[in-house]
C-alpha positions in Angstrom: 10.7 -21.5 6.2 9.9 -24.3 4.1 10.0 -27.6 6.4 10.5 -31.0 5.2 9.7 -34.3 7.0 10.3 -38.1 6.3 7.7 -40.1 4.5 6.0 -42.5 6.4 8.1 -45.4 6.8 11.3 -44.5 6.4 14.3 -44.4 7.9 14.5 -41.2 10.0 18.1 -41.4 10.3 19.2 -41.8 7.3 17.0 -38.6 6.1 18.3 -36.7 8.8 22.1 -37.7 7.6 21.4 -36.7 4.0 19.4 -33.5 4.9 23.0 -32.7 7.4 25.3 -33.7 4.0 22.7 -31.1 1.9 24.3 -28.2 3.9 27.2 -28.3 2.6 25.9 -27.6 -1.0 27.7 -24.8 -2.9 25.7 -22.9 -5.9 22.9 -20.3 -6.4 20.9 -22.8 -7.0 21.3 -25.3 -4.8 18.8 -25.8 -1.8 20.7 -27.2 1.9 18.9 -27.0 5.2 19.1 -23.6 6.4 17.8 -25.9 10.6 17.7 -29.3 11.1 15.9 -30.8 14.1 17.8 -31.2 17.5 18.7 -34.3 18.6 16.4 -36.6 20.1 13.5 -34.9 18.3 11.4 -35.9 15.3 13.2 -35.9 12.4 12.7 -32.7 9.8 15.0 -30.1 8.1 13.6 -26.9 6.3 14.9 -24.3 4.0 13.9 -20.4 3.5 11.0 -20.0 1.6 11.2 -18.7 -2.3 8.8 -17.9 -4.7 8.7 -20.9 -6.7 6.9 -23.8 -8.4 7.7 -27.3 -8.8 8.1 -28.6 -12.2 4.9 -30.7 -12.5 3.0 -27.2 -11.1 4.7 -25.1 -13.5 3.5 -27.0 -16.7 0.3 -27.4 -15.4 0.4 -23.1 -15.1 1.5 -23.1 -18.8 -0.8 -25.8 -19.9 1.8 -28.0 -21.3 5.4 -28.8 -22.1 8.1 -25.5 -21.6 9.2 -23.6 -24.5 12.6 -24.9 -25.3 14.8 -21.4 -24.4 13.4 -22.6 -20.6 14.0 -26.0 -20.5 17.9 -25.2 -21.9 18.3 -22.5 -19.4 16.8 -24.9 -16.7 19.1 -28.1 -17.6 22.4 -25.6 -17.5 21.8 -24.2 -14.1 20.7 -27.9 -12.3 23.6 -29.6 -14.2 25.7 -26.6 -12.8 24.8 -27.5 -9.6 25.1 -30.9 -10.2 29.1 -30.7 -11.2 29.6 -28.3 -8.7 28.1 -31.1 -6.1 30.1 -33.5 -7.2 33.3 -31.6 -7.0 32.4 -32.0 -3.1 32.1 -35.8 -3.4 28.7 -35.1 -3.3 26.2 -37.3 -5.8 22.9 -35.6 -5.4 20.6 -38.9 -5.9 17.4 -36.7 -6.0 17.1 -35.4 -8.9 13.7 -36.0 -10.4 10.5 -33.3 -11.7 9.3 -33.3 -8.4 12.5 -31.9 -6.7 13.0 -29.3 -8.9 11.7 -25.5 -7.9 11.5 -22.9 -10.7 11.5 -19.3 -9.3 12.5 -15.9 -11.1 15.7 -16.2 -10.6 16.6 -19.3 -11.4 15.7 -22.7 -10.5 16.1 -24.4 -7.2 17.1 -28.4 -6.9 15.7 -29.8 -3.2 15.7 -33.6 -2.3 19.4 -34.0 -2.0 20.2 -37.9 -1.1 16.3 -39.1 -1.8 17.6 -42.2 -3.1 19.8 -42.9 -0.3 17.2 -42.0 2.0 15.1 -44.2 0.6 16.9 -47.6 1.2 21.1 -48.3 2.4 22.4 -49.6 -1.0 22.2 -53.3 -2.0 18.5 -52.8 -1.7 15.8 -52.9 -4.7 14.5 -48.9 -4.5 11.6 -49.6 -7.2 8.3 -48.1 -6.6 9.6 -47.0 -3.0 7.9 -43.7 -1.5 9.3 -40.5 -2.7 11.3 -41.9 -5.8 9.9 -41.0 -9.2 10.2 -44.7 -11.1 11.0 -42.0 -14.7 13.9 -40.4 -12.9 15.6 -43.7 -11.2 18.2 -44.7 -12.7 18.4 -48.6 -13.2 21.6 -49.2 -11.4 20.1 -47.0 -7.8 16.4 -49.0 -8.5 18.5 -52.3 -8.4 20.0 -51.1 -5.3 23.5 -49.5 -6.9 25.4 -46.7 -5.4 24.4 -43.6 -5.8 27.3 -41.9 -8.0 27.5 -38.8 -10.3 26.7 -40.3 -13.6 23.6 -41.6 -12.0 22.8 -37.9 -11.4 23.2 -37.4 -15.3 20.4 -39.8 -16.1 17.9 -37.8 -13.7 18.7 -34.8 -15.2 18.2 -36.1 -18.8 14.4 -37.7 -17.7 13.9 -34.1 -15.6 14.8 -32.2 -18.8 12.9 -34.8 -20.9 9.6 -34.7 -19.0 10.3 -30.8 -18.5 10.3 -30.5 -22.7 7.1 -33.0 -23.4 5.3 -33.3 -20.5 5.6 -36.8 -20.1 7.2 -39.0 -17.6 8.7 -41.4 -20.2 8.5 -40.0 -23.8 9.2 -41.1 -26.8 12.6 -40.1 -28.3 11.0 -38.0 -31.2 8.6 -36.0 -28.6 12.0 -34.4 -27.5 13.0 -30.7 -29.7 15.0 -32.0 -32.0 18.3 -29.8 -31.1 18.0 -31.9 -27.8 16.8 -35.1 -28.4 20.6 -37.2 -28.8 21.9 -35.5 -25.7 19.1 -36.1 -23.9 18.5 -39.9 -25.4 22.3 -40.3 -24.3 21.5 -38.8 -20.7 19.1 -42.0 -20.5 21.4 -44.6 -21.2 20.7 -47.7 -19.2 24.7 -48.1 -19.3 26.1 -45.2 -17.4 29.4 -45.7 -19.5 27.4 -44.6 -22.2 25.9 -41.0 -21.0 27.6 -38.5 -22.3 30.0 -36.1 -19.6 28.9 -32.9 -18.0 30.6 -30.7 -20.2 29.3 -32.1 -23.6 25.7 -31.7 -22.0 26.8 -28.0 -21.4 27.5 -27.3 -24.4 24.5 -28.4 -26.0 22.5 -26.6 -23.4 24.6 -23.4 -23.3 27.2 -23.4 -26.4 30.1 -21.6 -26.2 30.7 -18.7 -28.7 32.3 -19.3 -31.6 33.6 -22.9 -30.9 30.1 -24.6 -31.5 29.8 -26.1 -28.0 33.6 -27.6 -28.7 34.8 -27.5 -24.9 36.9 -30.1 -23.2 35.4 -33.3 -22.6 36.7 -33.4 -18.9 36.7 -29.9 -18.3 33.7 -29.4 -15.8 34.4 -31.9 -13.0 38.1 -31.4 -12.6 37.4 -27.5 -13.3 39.6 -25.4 -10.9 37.4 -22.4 -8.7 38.2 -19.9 -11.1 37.1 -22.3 -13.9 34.1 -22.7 -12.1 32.8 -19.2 -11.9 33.5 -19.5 -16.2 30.7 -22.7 -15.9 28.7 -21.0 -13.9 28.4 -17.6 -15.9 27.5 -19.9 -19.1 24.7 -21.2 -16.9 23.8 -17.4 -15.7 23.8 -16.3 -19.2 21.0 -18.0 -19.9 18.3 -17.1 -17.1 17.5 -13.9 -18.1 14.5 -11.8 -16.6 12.5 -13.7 -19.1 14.0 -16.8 -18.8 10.0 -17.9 -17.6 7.2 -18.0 -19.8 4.4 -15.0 -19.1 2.0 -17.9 -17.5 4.5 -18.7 -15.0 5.8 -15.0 -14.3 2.1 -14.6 -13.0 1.7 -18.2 -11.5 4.4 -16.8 -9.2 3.0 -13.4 -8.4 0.1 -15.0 -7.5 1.7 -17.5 -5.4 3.4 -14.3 -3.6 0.1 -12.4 -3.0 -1.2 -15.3 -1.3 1.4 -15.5 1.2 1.4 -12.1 1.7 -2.2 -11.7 2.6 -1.7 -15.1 4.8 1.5 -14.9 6.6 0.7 -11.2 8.5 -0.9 -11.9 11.7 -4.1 -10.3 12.8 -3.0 -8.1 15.8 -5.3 -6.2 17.9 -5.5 -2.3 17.2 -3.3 -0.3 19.9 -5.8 1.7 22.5 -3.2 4.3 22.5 -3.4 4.8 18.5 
């Protein structure tokens, strides 16, 4: 198990509330708290252990930005997870390089409610522990609500940093086939990022429409609707959905624990 604790000065409660909230996430590649702590202990949650880097770790194993066929496949499944979240009622508020896990079979997106965690609304959030200033958006740093389309901005800087390598790039540093979507995701205005499904279908186009699917089709999207989303986000994270550099990164994360997590036991007399 993976165990996660609150950051020095903050507010114990309020991680424990969002880390309670995270179990109710829905998705493959979602990440609630498998155990929370009792109560009248030390606050901590933790999750099963995967396999997996976090985003910063896995372009410093490839040396640089991801090739473009990973960053799409990685934006489809988070934003997946995303609409699926907020079909709950759930915005994430977490979503930065940092929280995002990339394993074989998909990614993983952890620090559900960071932001919230970080400071009750109606208080400035800029430059607090645990909150990446590239990923804020300006209404949560100015002490707004959390709400979805504050989710969407995240996603764009995650997917932006995840395509250059940099924390804030400039607009013509992000692939070309991306850069509007993605410039759009980062809107200061939230009124003016573009909705789930038109990031979708940019990221994962439908067949034979050219990525023409209904503007309000995700979040109101019915279960069996759902599954449809999901698969376009499945389709997409192949067995080689990772670069060869990270493929290894992993194994080699996997032998280490391995060789670490078996305890030495002492031989049996009796063979």
């Amino acid at each position: 198990m993976l165990v996660s604790v609150p950051l020095p000065g903050t507010d114990t409660d309020r991680f424990l509330a969002e880390a309670t909230a995270s179990r109710h996430l829905l998705g493959p590649w979602a990440s609630p708290a498998a155990e929370l702590a009792a109560d009248g202990t030390d606050s901590w949650h933790a999750r099963p252990y995967l396999p997996a880097l976090s985003l910063p770790a896995a372009l410093r194993a490839h040396n640089g930005p991801l090739p473009e066929r990973t960053v799409r496949a990685l934006g489809a499944a988070l934003l997946v997870t995303l609409v699926v979240g907020h079909g709950q009622g759930l915005a994430h508020a977490g979503v930065s390089p940092g929280a995002v896990l990339l394993g074989v079979r998909g990614p993983r997106l952890t620090c559900f409610g960071a932001v919230r965690a970080a400071a009750e609304d109606g208080t400035p959030r800029s430059g607090l522990p645990g909150l990446e200033s590239g990923s804020l958006p300006p209404e949560q740093a100015d002490g707004g609500r959390p709400r979805p389309l504050g989710d969407l901005y995240a996603l764009g800087a995650t997917l932006a940093y995840a395509a250059t390598g940099h924390t804030v790039p400039e607009r013509r540093e992000i692939p070309s086939s991306l850069r509007d979507i993605l410039t759009r995701c980062l809107a200061r205005d939230p009124a003016n990022r573009p909705a789930p499904a038109e990031l979708l279908d940019v990221l994962s186009p439908l067949p034979d429409t050219g990525g023409s699917a209904a503007a309000d089709g995700i979040p109101a999207a019915e279960p069996s609707d759902a599954v449809s989303v999901q698969e376009r986000a499945a389709v997409l994270l192949t067995s080689d959905w990772l670069p060869g550099s990270l493929v290894a990164a992993l194994a080699r994360q996997s032998a280490r624990v391995l060789t670490t997590s078996l305890p030495n036991r002492p031989a049996d007399p009796r063979g």
